[in-house]
C-alpha positions as CSV (number, residue, x, y, z in Angstrom):
1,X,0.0,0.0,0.0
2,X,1.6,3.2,-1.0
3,X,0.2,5.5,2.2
4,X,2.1,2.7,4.5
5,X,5.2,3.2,1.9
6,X,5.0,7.0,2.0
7,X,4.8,6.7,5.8
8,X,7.9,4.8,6.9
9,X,9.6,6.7,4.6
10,X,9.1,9.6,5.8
11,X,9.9,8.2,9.2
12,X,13.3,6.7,8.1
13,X,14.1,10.9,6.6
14,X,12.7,12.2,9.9
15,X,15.7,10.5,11.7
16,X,18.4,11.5,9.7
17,X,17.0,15.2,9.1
18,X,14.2,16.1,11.4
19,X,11.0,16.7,11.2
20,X,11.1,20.1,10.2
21,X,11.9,18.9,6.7
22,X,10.2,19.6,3.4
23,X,10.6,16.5,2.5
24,X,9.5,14.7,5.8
25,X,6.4,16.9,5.6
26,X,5.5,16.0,2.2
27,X,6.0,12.6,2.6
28,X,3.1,12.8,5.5
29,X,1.5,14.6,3.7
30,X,1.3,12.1,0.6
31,X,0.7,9.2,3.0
32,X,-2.6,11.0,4.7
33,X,-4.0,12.1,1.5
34,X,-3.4,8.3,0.2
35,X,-4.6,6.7,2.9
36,X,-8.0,8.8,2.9
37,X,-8.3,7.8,-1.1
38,X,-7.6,4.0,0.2
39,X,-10.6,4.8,2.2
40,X,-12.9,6.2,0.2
41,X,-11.7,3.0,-2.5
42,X,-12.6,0.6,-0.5
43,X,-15.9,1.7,0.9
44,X,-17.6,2.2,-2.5
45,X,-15.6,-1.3,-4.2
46,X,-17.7,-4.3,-4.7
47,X,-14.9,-6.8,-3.3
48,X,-13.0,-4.9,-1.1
49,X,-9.6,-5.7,-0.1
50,X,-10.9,-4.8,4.0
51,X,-14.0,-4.8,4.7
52,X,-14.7,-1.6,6.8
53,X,-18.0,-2.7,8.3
54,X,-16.4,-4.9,10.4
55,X,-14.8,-1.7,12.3
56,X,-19.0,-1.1,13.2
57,X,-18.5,-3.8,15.8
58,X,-17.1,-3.1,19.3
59,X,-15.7,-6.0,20.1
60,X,-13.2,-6.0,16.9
61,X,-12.4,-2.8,16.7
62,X,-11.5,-3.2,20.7
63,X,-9.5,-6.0,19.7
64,X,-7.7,-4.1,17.0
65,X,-6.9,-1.1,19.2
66,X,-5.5,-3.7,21.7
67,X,-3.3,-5.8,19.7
68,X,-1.9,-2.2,18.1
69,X,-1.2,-0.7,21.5
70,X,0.5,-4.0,22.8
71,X,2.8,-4.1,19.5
72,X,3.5,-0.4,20.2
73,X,4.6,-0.8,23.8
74,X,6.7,-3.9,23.0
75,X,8.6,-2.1,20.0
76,X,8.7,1.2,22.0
77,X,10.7,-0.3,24.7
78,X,13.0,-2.2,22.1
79,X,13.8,1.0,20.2
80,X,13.8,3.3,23.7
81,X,16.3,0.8,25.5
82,X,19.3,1.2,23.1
83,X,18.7,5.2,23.4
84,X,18.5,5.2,27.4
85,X,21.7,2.9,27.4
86,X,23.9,5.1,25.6
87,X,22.6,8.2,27.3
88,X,22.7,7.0,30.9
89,X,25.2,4.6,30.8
90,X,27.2,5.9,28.3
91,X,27.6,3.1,26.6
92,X,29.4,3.1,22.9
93,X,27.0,2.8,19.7
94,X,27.3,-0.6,18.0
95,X,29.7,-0.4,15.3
96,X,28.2,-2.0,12.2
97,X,32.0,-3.7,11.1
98,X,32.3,-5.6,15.1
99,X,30.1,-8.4,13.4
């Protein structure tokens, strides 16, 4: 999916410039105004790829919600850790030629 594409780009720029950027911006931009027309796609297709009615029930969309906010915790703390180790610890980077 494109909007997912334009989004981790724009993620993987934001590291390495901020952001502030142009191009950070734009990418987000891209991937919200992509997603939307994903959207609006799939709610009027005859066979859609996800079928957005099943967001109407409580019970899945709970379960959605859930699963995302337990991947988000467990791959916040793996990408915090590194961060508060080399701040607190000071603790040397990983060199990519030690392998």
């Amino acid at each position: 999916m494109p909007a997912v594409g334009a989004l981790l780009l724009s993620l993987s720029e934001a590291s390495r410039s901020g952001f502030g950027n142009l191009t950070v911006l734009g990418l987000l931009a891209g991937s919200l105004v992509l997603f939307v027309l994903f959207v609006l796609r799939e709610r009027r297709a005859r066979h859609p790829l996800v079928d957005l009615t099943l967001f109407r029930s409580g019970t899945f969309s709970r379960g959605v919600a859930t699963g995302l906010l337990g991947y988000l915790v467990l791959f916040g703390v793996l990408f915090v850790t590194p961060l508060h180790l080399e701040s607190e610890y000071f603790l040397p980077r990983p060199r990519p030629d030690c392998y």
